[in-house]
Z-matrix of the N, CA and C atoms (Angstrom, degrees):
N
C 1 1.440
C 2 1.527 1 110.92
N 3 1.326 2 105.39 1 -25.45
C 4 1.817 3 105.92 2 -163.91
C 5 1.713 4 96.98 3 -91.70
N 6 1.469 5 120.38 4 -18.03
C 7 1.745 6 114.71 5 174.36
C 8 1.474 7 96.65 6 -60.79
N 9 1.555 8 132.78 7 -75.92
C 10 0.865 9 155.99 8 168.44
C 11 1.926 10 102.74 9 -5.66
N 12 0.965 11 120.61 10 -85.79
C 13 1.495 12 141.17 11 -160.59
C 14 2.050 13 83.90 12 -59.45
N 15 1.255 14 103.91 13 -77.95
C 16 1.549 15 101.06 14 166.87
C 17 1.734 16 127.95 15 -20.06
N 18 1.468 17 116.93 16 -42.67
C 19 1.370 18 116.01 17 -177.30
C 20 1.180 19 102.60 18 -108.28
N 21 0.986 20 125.15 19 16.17
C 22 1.410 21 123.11 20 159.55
C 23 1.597 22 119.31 21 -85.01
N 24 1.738 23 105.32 22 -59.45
C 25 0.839 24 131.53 23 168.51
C 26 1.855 25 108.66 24 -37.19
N 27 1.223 26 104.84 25 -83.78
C 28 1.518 27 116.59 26 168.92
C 29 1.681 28 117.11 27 -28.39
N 30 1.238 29 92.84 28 -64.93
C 31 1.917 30 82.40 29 165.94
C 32 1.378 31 128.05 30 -47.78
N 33 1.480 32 119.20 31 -36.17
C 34 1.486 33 104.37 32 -170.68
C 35 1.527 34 96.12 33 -83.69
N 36 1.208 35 136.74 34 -24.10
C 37 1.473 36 141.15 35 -162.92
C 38 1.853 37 91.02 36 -68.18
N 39 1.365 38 112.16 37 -63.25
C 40 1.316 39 118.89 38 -177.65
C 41 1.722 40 115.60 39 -48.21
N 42 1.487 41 119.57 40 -36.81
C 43 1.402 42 112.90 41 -152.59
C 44 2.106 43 82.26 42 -97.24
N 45 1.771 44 112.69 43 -21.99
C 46 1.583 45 85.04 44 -174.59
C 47 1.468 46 95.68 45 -84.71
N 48 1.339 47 144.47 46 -7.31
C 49 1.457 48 99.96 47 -172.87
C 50 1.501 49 116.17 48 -86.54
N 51 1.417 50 132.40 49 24.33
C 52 1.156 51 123.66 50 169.63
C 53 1.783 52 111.62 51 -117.55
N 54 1.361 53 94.19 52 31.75
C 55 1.357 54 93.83 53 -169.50
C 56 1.526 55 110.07 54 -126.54
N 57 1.411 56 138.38 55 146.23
C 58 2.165 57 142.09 56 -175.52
C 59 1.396 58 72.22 57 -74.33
N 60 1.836 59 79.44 58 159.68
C 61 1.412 60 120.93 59 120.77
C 62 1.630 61 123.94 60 -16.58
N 63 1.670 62 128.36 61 121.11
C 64 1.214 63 100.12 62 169.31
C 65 2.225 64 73.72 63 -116.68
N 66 1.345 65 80.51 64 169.15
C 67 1.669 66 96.43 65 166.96
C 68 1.081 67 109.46 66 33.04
N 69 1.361 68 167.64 67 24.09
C 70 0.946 69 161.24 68 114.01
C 71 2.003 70 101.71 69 146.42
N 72 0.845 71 88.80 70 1.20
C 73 1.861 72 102.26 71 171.19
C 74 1.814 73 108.94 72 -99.74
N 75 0.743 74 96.02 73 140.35
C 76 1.599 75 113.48 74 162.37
C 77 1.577 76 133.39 75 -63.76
N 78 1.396 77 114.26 76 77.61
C 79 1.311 78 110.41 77 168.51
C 80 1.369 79 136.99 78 23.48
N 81 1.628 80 96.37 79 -66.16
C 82 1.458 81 121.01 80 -174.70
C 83 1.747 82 111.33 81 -86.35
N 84 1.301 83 95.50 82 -5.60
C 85 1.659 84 94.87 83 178.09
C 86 1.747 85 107.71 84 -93.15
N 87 1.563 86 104.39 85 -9.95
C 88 1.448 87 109.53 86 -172.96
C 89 1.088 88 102.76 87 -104.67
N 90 1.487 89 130.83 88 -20.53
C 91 1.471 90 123.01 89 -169.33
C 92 1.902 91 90.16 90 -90.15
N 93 1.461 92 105.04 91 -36.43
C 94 1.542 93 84.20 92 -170.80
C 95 1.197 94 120.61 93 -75.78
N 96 1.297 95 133.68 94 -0.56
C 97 1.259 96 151.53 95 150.98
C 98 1.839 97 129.72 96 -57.63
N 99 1.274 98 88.00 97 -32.19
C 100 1.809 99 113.01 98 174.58
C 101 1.609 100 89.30 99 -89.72
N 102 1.358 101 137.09 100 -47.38
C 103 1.053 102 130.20 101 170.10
C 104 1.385 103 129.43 102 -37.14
N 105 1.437 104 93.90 103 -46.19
C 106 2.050 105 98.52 104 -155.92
C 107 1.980 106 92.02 105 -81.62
N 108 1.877 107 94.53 106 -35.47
C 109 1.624 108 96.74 107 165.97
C 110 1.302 109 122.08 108 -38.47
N 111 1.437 110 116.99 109 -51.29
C 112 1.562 111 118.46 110 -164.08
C 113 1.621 112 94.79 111 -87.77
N 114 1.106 113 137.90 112 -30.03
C 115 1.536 114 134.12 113 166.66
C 116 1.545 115 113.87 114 -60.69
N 117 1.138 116 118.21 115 -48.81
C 118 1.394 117 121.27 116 162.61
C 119 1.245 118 137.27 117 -41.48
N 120 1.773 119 115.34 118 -40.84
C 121 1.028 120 143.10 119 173.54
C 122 1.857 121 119.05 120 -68.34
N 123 1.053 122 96.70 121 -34.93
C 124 1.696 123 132.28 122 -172.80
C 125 1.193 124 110.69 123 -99.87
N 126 1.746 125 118.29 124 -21.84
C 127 1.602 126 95.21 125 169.26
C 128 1.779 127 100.28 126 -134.95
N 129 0.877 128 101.15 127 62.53
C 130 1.914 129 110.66 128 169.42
C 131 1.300 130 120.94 129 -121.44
N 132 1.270 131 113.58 130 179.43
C 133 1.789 132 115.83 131 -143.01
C 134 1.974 133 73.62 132 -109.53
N 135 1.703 134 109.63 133 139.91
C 136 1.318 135 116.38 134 -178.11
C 137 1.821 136 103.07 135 -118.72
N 138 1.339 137 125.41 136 61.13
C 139 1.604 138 122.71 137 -176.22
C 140 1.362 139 96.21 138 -53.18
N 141 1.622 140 96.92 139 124.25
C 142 1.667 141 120.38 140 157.94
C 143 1.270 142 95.49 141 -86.27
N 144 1.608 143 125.56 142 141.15
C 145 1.257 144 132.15 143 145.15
C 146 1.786 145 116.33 144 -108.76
N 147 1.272 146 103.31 145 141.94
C 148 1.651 147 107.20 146 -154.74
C 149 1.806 148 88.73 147 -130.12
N 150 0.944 149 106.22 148 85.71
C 151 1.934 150 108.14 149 161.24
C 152 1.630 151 134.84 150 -51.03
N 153 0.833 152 146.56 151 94.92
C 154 1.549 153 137.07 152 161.74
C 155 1.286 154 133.83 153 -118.95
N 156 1.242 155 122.71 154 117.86
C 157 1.319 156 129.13 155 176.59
C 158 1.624 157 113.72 156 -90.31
N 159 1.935 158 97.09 157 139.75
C 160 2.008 159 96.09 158 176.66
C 161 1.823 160 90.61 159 -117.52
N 162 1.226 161 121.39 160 179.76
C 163 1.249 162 123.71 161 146.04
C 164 1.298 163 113.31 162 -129.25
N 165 1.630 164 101.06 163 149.89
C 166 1.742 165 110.16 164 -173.76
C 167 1.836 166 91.01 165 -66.69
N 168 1.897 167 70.72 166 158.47
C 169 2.077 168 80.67 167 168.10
C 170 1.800 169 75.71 168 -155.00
N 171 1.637 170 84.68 169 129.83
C 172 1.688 171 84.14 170 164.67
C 173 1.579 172 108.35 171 -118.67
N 174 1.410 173 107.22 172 156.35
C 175 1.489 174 83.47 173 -162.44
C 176 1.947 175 84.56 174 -148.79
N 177 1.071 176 135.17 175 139.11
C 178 1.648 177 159.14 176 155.37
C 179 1.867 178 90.60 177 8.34
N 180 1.009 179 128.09 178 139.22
C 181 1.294 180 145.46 179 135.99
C 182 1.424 181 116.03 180 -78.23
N 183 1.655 182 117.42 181 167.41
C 184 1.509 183 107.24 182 -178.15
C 185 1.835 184 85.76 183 -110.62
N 186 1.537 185 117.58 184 31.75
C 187 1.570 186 117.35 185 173.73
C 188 1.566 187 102.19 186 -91.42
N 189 1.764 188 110.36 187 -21.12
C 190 1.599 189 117.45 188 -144.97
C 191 1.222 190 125.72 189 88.46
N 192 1.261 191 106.26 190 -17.99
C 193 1.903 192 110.45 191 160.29
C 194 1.381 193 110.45 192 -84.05
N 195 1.919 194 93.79 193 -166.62
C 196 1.730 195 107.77 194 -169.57
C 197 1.605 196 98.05 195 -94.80
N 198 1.521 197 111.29 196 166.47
C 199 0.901 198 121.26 197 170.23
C 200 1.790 199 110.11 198 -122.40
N 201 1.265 200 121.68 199 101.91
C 202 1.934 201 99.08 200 169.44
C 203 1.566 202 111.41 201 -81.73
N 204 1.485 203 93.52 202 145.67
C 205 2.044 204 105.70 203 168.14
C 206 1.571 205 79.81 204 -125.93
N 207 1.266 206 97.36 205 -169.61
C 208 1.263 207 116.60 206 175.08
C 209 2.022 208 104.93 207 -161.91
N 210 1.406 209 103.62 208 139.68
C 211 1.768 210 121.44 209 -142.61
C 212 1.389 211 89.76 210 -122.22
N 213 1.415 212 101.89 211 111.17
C 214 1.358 213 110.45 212 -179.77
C 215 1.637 214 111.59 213 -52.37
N 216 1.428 215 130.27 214 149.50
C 217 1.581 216 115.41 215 160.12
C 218 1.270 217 121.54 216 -132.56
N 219 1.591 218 114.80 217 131.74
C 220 1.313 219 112.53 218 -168.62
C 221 1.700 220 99.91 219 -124.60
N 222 1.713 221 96.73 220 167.40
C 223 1.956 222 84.16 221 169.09
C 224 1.785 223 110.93 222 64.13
N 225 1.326 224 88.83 223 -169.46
C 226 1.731 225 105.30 224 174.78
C 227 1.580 226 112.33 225 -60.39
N 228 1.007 227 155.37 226 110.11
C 229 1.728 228 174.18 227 -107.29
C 230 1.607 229 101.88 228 176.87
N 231 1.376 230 111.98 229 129.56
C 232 1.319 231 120.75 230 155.35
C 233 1.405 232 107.03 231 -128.30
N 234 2.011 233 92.28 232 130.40
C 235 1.367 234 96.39 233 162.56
C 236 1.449 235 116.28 234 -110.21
N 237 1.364 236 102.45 235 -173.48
C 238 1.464 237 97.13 236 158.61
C 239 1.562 238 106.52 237 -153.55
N 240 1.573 239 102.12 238 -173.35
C 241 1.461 240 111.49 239 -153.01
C 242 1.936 241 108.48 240 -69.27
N 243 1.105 242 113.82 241 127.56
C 244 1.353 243 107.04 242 -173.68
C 245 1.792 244 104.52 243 119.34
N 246 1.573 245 121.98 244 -26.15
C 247 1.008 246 117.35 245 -133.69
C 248 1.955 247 79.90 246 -91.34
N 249 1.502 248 120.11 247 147.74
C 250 1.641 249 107.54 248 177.97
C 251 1.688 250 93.14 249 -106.17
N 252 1.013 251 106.01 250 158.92
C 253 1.748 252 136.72 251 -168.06
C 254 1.544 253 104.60 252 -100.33
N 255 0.774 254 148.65 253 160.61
C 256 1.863 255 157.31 254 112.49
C 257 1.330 256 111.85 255 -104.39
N 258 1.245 257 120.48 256 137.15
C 259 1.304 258 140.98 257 173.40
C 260 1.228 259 113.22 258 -125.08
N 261 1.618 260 102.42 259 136.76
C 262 1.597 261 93.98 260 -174.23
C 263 1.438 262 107.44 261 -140.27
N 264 1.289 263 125.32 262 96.40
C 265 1.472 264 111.99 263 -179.37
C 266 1.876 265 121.07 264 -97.22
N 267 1.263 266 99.81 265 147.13
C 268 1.458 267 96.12 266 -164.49
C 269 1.896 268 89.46 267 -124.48
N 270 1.081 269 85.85 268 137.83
C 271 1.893 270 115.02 269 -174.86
C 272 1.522 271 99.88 270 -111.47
N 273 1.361 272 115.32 271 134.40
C 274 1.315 273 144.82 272 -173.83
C 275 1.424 274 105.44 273 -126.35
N 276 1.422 275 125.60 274 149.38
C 277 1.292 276 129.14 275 -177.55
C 278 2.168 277 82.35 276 -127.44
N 279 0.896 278 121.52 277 106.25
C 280 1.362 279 128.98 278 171.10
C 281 1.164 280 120.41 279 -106.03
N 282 1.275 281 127.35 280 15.68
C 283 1.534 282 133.81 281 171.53
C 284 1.516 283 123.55 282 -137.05
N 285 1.698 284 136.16 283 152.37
C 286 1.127 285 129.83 284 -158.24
C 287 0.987 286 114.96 285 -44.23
N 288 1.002 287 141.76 286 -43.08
C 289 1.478 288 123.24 287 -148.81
C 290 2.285 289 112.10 288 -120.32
N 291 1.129 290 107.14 289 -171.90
C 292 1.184 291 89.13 290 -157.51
C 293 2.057 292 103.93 291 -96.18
N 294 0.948 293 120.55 292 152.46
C 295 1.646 294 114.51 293 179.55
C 296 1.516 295 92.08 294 -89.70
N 297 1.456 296 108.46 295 118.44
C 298 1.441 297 111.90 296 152.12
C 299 1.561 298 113.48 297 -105.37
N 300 0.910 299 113.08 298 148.14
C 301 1.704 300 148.25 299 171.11
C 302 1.653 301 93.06 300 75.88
N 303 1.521 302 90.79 301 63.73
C 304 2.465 303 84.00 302 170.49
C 305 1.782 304 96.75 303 -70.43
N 306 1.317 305 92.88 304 129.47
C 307 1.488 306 98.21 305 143.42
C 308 0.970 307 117.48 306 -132.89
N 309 1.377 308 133.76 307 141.26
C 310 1.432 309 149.15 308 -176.75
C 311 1.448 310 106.33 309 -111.40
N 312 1.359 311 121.14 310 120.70
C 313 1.629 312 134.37 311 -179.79
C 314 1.785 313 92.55 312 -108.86
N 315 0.913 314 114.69 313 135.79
C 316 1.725 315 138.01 314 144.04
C 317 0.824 316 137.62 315 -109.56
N 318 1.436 317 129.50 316 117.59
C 319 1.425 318 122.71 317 -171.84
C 320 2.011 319 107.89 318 -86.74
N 321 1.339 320 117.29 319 151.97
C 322 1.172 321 128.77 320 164.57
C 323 1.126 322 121.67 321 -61.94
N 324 1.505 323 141.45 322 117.67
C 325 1.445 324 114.38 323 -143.11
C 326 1.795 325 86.39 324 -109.14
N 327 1.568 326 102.16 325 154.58
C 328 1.328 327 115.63 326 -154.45
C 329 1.619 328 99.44 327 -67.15
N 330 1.627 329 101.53 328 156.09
C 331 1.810 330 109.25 329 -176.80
C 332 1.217 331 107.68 330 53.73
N 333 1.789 332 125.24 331 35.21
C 334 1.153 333 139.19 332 153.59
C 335 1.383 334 110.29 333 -118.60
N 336 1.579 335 120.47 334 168.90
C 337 1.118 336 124.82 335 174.64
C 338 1.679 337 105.03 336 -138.12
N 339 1.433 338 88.07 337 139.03
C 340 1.893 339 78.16 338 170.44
C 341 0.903 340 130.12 339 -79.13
N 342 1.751 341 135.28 340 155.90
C 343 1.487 342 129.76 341 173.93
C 344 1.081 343 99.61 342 -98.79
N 345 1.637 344 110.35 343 134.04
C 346 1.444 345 116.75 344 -168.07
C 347 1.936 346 94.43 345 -83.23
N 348 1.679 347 97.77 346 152.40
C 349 1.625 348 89.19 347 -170.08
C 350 0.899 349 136.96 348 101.61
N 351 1.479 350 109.38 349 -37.82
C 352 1.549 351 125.96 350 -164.43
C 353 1.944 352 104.36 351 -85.90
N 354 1.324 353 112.80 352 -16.26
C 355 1.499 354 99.14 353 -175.30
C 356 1.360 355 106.33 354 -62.83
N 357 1.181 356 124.37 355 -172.56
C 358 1.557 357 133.55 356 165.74
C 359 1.862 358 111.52 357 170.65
N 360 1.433 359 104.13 358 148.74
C 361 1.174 360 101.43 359 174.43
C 362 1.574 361 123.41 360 -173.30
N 363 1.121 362 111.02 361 88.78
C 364 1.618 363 105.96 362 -158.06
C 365 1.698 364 114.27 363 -47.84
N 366 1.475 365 110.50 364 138.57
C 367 1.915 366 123.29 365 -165.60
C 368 1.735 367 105.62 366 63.14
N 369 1.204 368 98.80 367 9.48
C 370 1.870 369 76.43 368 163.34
C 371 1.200 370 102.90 369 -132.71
N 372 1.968 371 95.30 370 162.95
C 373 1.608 372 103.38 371 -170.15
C 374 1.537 373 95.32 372 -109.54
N 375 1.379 374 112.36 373 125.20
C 376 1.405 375 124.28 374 -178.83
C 377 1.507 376 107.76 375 -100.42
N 378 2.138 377 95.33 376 141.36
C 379 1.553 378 107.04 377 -171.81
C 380 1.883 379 82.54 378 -140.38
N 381 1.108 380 90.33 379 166.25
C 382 1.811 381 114.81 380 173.09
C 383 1.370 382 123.00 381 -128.11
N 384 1.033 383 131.61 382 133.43
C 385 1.564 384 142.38 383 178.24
C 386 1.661 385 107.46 384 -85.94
N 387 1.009 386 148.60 385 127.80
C 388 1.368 387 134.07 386 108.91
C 389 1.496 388 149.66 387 -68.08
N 390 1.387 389 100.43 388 11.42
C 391 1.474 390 129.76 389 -176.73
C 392 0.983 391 115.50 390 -85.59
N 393 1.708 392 132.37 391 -9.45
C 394 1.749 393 121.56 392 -151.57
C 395 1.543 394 110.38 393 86.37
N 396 1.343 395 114.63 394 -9.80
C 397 1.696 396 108.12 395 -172.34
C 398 1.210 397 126.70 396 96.16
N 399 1.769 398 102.79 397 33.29
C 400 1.604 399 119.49 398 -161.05
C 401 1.561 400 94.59 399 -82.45
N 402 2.068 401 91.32 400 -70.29
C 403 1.213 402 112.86 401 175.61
C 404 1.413 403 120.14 402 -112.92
N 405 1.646 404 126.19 403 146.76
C 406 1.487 405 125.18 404 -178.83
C 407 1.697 406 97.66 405 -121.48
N 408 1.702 407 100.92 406 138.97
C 409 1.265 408 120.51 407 159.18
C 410 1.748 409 119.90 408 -135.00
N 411 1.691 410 106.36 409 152.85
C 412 1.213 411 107.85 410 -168.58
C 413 1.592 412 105.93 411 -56.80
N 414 1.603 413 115.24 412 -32.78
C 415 1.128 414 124.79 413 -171.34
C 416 1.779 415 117.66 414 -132.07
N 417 0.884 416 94.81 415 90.28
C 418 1.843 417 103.24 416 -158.35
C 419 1.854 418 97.68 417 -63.78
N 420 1.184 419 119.89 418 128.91
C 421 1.531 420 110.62 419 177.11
C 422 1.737 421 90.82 420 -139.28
N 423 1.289 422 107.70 421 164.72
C 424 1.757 423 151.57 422 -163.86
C 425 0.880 424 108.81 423 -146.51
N 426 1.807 425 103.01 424 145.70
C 427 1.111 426 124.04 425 171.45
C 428 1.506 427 128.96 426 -78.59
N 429 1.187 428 138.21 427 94.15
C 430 1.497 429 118.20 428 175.07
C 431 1.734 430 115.85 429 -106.49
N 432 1.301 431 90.55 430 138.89
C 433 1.561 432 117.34 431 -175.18
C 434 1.675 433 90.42 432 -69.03
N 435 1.600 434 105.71 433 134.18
C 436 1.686 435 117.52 434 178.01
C 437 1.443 436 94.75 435 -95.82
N 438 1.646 437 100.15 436 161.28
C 439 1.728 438 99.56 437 178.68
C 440 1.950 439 101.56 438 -69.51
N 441 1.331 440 116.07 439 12.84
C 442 1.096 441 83.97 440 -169.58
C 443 2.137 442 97.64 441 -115.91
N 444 1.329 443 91.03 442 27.58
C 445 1.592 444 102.75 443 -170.59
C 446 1.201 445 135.80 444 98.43
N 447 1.649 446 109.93 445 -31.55
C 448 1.405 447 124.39 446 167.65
C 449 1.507 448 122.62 447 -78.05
N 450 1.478 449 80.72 448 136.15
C 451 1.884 450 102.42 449 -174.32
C 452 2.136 451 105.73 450 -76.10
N 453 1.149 452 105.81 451 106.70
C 454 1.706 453 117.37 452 144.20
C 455 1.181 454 130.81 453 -91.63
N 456 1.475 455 111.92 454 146.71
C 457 1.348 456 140.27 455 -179.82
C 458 1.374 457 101.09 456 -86.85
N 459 1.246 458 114.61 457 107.95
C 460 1.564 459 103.33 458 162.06
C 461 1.352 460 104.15 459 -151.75
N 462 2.132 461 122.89 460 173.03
C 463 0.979 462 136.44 461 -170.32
C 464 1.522 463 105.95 462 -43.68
N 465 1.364 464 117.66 463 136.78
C 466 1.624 465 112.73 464 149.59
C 467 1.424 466 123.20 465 -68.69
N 468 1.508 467 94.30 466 130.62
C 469 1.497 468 109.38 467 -178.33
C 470 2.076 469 106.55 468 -52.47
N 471 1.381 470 101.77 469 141.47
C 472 1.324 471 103.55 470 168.97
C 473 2.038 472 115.50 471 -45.21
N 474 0.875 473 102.49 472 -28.42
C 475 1.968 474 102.58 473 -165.41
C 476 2.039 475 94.44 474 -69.99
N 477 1.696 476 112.40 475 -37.04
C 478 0.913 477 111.26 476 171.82
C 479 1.594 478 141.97 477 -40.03
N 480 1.488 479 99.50 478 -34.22
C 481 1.341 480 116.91 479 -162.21
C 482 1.608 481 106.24 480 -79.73
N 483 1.256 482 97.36 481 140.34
C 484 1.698 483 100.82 482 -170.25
C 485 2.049 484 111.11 483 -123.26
N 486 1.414 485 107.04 484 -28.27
C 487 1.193 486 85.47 485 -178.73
C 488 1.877 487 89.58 486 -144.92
N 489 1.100 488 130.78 487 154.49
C 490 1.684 489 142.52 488 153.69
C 491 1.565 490 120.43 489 -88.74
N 492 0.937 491 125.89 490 122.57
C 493 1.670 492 124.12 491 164.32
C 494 1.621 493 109.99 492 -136.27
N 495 1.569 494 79.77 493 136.59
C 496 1.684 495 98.15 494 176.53
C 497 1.517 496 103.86 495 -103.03
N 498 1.299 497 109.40 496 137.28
C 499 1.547 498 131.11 497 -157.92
C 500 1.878 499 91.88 498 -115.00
N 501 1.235 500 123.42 499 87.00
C 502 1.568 501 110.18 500 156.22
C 503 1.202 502 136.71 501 -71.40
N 504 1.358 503 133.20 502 135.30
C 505 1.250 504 146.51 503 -152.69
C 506 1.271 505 94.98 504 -82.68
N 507 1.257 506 133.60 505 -54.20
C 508 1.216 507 153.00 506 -145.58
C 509 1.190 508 118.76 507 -95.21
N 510 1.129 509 139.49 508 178.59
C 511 1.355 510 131.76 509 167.92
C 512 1.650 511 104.73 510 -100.71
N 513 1.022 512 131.38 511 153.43
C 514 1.509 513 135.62 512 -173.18
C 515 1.680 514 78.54 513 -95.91
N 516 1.417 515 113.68 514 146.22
C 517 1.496 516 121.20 515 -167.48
C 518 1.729 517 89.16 516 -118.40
N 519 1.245 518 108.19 517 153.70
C 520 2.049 519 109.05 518 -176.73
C 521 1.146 520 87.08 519 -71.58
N 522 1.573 521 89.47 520 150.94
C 523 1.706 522 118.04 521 168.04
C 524 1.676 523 96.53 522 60.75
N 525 0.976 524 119.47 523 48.58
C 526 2.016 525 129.04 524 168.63
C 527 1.758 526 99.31 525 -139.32
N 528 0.869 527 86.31 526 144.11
C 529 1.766 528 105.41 527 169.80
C 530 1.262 529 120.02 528 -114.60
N 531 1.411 530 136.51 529 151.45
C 532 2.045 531 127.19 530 155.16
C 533 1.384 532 88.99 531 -123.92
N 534 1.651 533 114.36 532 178.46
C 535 1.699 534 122.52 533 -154.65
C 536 2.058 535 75.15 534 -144.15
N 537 1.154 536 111.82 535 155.41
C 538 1.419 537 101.71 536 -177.98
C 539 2.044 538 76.28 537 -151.88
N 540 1.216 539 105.34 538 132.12
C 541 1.512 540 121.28 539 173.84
C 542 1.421 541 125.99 540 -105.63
N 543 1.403 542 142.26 541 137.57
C 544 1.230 543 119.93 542 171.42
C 545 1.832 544 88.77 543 -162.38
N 546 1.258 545 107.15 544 164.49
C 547 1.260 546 116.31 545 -170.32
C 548 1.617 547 104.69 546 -124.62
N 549 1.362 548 115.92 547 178.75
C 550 1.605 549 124.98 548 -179.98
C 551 1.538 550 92.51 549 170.96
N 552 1.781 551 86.61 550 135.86
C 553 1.733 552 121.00 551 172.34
C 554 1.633 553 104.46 552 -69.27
N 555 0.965 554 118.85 553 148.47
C 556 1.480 555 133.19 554 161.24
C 557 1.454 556 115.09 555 -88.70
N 558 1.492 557 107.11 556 102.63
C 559 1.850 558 111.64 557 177.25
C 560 1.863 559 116.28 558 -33.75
């Protein structure tokens, strides 16, 4: 990484000293600027995000109970109402340097519902929107009017929830990945 940053560097040093004044700026103040650009460009963190959806299938045990798998889905997929989702997106850091402050937002995908619970994601701190993705809280709460007139604070209902984001603490380091999970009912 350090040849790289070095011949970069070195080139623009070499090509401004044979070069004026343009406009009343310094050559060398513009090339080293186009410089730190093309170094910048060349040494930043590139997050791949990689999507996949399975659907549960539960199916008879030979105990008399259920069994869950979960059925990968690719292409054209039909669900239907009842049917629960997993989503699993996996984040890649594919470029030098490290991504600090990843956050990953997901939206709830429409004529779905979220399962409350179901997010997860090891080193991140997970919040939820019911706004569209205005505002996120760990614990999203509403107001509901009591039959007796008075306004309560309480949990937002799962149908509410509109988007998940995982907040990493850490910096995602190059060439590291995290997997962030969350589920949703089919209306």
């Amino acid at each position: 990484m350090m040849k790289r940053f070095l011949s970069v560097g070195l080139g623009v040093l070499a090509v401004a000293v044979g070069l004026p004044f343009v406009s009343g700026t310094p050559v060398f103040a513009n090339l080293q600027k186009a410089g730190e650009a093309l170094v910048q460009r060349v040494f930043q963190p590139q997050v791949k995000l990689v999507l996949s959806a399975e659907k549960q299938v539960i199916t008879p045990n030979t105990e008399g109970g259920q069994e869950r798998t979960w059925q990968t889905l690719e292409g054209d997929v039909t669900v239907r109402p009842g049917d629960v989702l997993r989503y699993t997106l996996v984040s890649e850091n594919a470029g030098d340097k490290p991504a600090a402050e990843l956050r990953i937002n997901q939206p709830i995908p429409k004529q779905t519902t979220f399962v409350l619970e179901s997010a997860r994601a090891n080193g991140a701190k997970l919040s939820y929107s019911i706004d569209g993705g205005q505002t996120y809280s760990e614990k999203p709460m509403i107001e509901v009017t009591q039959p007796d007139g008075t306004v309560e604070i309480e949990p937002a209902p799962a149908e509410a929830y509109t988007h998940v984001q995982w907040d990493y603490r850490e910096s995602l380091q190059p060439m590291a990945s995290v997997k962030a999970v969350y589920e949703v009912a089919v209306q």
